[in-house]
N, C-alpha and C positions, 0 to 999 in steps of 0.2 A: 845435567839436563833432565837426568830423571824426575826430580823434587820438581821442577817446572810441572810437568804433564799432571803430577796428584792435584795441582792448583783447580780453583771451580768457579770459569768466568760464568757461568751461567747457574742460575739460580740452583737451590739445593734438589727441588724437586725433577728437575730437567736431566739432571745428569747423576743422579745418585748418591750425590757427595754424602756424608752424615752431618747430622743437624745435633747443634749441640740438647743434652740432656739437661730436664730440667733439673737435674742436681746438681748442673755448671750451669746453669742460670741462676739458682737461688745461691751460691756460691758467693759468683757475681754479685747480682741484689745484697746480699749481706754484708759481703767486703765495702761495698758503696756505704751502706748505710751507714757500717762503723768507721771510715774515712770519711762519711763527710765532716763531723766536729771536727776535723782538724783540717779539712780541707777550707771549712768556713774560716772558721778560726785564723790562718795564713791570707784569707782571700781581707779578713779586716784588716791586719795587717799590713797589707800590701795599700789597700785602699788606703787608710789614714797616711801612710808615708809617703805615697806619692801627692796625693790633694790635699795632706795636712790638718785635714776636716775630722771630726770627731764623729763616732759611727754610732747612732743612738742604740742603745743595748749594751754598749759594753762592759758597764759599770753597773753596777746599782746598790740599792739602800737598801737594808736588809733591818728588820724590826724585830725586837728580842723582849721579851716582857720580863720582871724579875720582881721576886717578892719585896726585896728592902735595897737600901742603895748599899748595902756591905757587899751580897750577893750581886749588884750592879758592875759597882769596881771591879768587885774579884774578876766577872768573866769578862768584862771590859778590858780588864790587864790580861786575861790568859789570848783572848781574840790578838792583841796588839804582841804580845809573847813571842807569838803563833806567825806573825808577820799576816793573817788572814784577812787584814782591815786596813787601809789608810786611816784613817781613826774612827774613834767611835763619842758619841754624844751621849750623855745619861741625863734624860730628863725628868722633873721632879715627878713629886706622887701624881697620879692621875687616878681617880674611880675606875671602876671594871666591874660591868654587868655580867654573867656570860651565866649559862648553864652547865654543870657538871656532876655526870652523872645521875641525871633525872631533876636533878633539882637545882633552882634561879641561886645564884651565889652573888654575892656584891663585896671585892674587895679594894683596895689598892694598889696600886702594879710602879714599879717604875719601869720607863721605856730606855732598849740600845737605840741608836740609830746606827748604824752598825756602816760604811762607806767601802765598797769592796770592788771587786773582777767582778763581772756576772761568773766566768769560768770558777767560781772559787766561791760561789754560793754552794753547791753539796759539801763541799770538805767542811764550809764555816758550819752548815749547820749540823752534819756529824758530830763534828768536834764541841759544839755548842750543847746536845743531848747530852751527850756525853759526859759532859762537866755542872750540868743544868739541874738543882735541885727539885723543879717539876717533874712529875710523872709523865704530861704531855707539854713542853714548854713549848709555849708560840716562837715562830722562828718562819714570819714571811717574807718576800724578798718583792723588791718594784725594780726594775731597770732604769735607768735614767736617761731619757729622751735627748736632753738638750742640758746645756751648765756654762757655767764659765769657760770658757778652753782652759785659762792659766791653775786652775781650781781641777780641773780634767785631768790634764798635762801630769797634776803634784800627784794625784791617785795613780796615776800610772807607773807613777816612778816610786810611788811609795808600796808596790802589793807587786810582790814579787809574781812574775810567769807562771804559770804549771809547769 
């Protein structure tokens, strides 16, 4: 019965109880903030299995630029290797304006379209510097709103979980 009596129905100030420190506060806040990605992450899951409904964000296309289509394949085959893509698309040459390093450059690029996890966009694109004979190779990512379910469905089961 002792443990009873330490209890504090009345607020902290009333009765003297101690009030937590904000260094169990920020504790707290911090542990939140690094569960929530996996609190989210569970809460999509949960949601798609029960409604069966596809949760926009969860996928997305991820765009890779590449000097030649040798360079193309090669990381297109090392992505797919890697299990980091449901597949990936290598589209033909395309022009490329851009600036670098102070001055207008004008080349041609081949494009990845690259089909993944959104959760498995930073690994793809570590793993993609990585391998990437650019100094800064472009590596940006779009999520995908809306799709086929049965097109949805084949990505999910083709890009393995974190």
């Amino acid at each position: 019965m002792e443990g009873l009596s330490q209890r504090c129905p009345l607020p902290p100030a009333a009765q003297g109880c101690p009030r937590p420190g904000r260094g169990t506060v920020l504790l707290v806040l911090t542990l939140l903030v690094l569960v929530s990605p996996l609190l989210r992450g569970l809460a999509v899951q949960l949601h798609s299995a029960v409604t069966g409904s596809y949760v926009p964000g969860t996928h997305s296309i991820a765009f890779v630029t590449c000097l030649n289509e040798h360079i193309a394949r090669d990381i297109a085959r090392a992505i797919m290797d890697k299990r980091l893509a449901a597949g990936v698309n290598i589209l033909p040459k395309s022009s490329a304006l851009y600036f670098w390093k102070g001055e207008l450059e004008e080349s041609t690029e081949i494009l990845l379209l690259v089909k993944t996890r959104t959760s498995k966009i930073g690994e793809l694109s570590n793993y993609v510097r990585s391998i990437h004979p650019f100094e800064i190779p472009e590596i940006i990512s779009l999520p995908i709103e809306q799709g086929n379910p049965g097109y949805l469905r084949w990505m999910e089961e083709n890009v393995p979980r974190d």
